[in-house]
Structures are given as structure tokens and as C-alpha cells.
C-alpha positions in Angstrom: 0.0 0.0 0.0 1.3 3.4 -0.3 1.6 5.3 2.8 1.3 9.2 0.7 -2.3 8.0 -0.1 -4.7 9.9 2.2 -7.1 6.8 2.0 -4.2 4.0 3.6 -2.9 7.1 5.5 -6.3 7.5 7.3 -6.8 3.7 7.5 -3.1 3.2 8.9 -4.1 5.9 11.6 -7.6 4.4 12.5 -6.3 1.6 13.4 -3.5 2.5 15.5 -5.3 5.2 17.5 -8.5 1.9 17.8 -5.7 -0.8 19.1 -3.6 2.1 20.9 -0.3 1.0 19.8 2.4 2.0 20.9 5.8 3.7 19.4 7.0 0.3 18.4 4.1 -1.0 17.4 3.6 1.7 15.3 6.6 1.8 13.3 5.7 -1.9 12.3 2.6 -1.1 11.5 4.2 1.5 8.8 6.8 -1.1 7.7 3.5 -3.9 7.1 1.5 -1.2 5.5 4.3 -0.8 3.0 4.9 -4.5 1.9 1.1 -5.5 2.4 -1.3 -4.9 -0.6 -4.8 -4.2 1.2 -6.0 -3.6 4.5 -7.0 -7.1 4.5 -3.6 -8.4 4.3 -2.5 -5.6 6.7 -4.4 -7.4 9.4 -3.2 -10.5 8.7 0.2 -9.4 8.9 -0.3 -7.7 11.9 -1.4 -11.2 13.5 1.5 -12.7 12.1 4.3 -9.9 13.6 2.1 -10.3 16.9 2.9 -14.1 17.1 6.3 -14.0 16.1 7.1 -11.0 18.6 5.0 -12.8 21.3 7.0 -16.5 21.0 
């Protein structure tokens, strides 16, 4: 996704000020947002940085 889109831009921020992430958490979310190709695939993402981070 491209991050200088408003649309992802407001997306990306919805859902870091819904899960209140923090500063770390935030710049991963950046990085995912960048490599992932919907917000679908965002999520998913997500869940898979969560695990590995978690384990």
C-alpha cells in the first residue's frame, strides 16, 4: 500500500489510534503497511508480527 495515499494514511491511523499501539508498534505497522497490498492483508500481517514477537 502506499503510505502518501490519504485513503491508507487515514486507515493506517484508524487503526493505530483503535488498538492504541504504541511507538513500536507503530513503526511496524508502517513497515506492514508498505509490503502488504490491502488492508485485508494488513491485518493479517499484523497477527502474524504479533505471534512471532509474542514467541
Amino acid at each position: 500500500m502506499n503510505l502518501t495515499d490519504p485513503k491508507v494514511l487515514e486507515m493506517v491511523n484508524i487503526i493505530i489510534a483503535s488498538d492504541r499501539l504504541n511507538k513500536s508498534q507503530i513503526l511496524q505497522i508502517v513497515n506492514l503497511a508498505e509490503i502488504s497490498s490491502n488492508l485485508k492483508e494488513l491485518k493479517e500481517n499484523m497477527k502474524w508480527e504479533y505471534l512471532k514477537s509474542k514467541y
